[in-house]
C-alpha positions in Angstrom: -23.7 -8.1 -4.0 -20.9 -5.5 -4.6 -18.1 -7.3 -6.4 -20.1 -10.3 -7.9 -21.6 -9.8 -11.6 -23.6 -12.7 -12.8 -21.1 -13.9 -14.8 -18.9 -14.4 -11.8 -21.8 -16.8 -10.7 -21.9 -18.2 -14.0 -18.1 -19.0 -13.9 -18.7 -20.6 -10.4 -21.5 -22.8 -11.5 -19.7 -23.8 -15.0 -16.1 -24.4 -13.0 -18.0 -26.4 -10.3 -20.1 -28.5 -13.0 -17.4 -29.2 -15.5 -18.9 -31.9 -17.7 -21.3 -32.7 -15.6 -24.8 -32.6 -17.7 -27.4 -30.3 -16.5 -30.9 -29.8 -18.1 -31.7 -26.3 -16.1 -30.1 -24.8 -13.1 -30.9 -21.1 -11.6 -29.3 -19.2 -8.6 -31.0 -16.7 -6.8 -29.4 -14.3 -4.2 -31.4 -13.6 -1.2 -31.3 -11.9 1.9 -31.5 -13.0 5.1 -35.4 -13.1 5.9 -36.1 -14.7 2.5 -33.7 -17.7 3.6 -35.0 -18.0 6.7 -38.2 -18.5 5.4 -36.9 -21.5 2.7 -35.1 -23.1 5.5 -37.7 -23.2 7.7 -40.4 -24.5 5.1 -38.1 -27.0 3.5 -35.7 -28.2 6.2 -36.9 -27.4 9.3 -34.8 -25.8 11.1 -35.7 -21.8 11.8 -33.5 -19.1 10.8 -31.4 -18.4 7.8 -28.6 -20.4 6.6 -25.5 -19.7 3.8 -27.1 -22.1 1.0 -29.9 -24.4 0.1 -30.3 -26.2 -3.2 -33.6 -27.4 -4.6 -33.2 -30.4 -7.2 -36.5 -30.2 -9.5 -35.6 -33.1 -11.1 -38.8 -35.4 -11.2 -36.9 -38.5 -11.9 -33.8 -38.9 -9.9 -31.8 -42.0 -11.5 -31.5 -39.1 -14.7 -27.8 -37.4 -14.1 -29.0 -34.5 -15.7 -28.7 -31.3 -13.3 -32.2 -29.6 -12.8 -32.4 -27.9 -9.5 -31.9 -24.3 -8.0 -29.3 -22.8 -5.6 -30.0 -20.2 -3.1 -27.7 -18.1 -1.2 -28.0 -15.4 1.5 -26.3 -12.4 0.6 -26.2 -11.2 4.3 -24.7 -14.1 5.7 -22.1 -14.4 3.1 -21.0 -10.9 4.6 -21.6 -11.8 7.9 -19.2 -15.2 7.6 -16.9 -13.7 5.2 -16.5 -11.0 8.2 -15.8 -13.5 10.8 -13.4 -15.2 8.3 -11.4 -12.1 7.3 -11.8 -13.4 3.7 -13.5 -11.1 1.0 -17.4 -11.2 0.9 -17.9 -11.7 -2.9 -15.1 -14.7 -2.5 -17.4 -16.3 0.3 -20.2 -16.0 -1.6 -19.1 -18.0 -4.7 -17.8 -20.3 -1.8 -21.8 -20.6 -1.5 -22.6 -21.5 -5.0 -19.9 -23.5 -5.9 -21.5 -25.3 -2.5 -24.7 -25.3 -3.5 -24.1 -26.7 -6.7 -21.9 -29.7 -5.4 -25.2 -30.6 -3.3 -27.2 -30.6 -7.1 -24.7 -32.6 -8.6 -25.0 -35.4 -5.3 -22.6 -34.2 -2.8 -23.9 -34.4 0.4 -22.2 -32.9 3.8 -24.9 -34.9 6.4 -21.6 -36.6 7.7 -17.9 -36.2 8.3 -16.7 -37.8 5.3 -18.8 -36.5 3.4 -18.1 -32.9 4.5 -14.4 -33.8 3.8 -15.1 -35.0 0.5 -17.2 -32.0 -0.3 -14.9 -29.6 1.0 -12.7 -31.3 -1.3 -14.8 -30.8 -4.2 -15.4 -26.9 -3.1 -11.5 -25.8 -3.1 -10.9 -27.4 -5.7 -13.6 -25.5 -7.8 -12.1 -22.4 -6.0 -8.3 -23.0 -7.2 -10.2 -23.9 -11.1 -11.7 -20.4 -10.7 -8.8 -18.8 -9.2 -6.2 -20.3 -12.6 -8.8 -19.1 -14.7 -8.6 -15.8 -13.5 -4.5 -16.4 -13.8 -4.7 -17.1 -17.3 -6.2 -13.9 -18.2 -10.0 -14.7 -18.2 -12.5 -12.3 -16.4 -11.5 -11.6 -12.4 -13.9 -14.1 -11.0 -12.1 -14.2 -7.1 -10.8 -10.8 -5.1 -7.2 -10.7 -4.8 -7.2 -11.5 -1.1 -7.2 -15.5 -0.7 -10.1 -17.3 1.0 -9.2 -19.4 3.8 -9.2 -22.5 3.0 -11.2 -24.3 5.4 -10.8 -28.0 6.9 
């Protein structure tokens, strides 16, 4: 996507994961018929959707971060459109979402999509004061919405 190197993902994922320990973790950008296809093979529903996250992890009481994030490029445009917020902004919104999910966030109910919304900003401002400080332009200059 124009506007997003892979070190801005990088910066999303490290940000998001702070010292939280990870043994392997990949992102992979897709478009929309690729998604669709995941979603519908691992979570039933048809059509795309913004992120899913795959933890590879064979044995799940280890903390240890192995899994795989995948976002849709077209429907980060699409939303960020509808939001009036800058594409590459929404789709770091995505990883930073995705990676939460890896790391045991889960967004099946309200307080959990509070507390993960939570989690998201708060990666976002991190990224945004690293960006302040002089490190590498991770977020656009126009704010993302922040969402309830």
């Amino acid at each position: 996507m124009r506007g997003v190197t892979a070190r801005d993902i990088v910066c999303a994922v490290e940000t998001t994961l702070a010292d939280h320990p990870v043994c392997s973790m990949s992102v992979a950008l897709v478009r929309d018929p690729a998604m669709a296809e995941l979603h519908d093979r691992f979570m039933g529903p048809s059509g795309p959707t913004e992120v899913l996250a795959f933890a590879l992890r064979d044995d799940l009481s280890v903390e240890a971060i192995d899994g795989e994030v995948v976002v849709s490029v077209d429907t980060a445009r699409r939303q960020a459109a509808e939001r009036s917020v800058a594409a590459s902004d929404e789709l770091l919104r995505y990883v930073i979402h995705g990676t939460l999910h890896l790391m045991g966030y889960d967004d099946q109910d309200a307080a959990g999509r509070a507390a993960m919304r939570r989690a998201e900003n708060a990666a976002l401002s991190r990224l945004r004061r690293h960006r302040q400080r002089g490190g590498r332009p991770v977020m656009s200059k126009r704010r993302s919405r922040q969402r309830a």
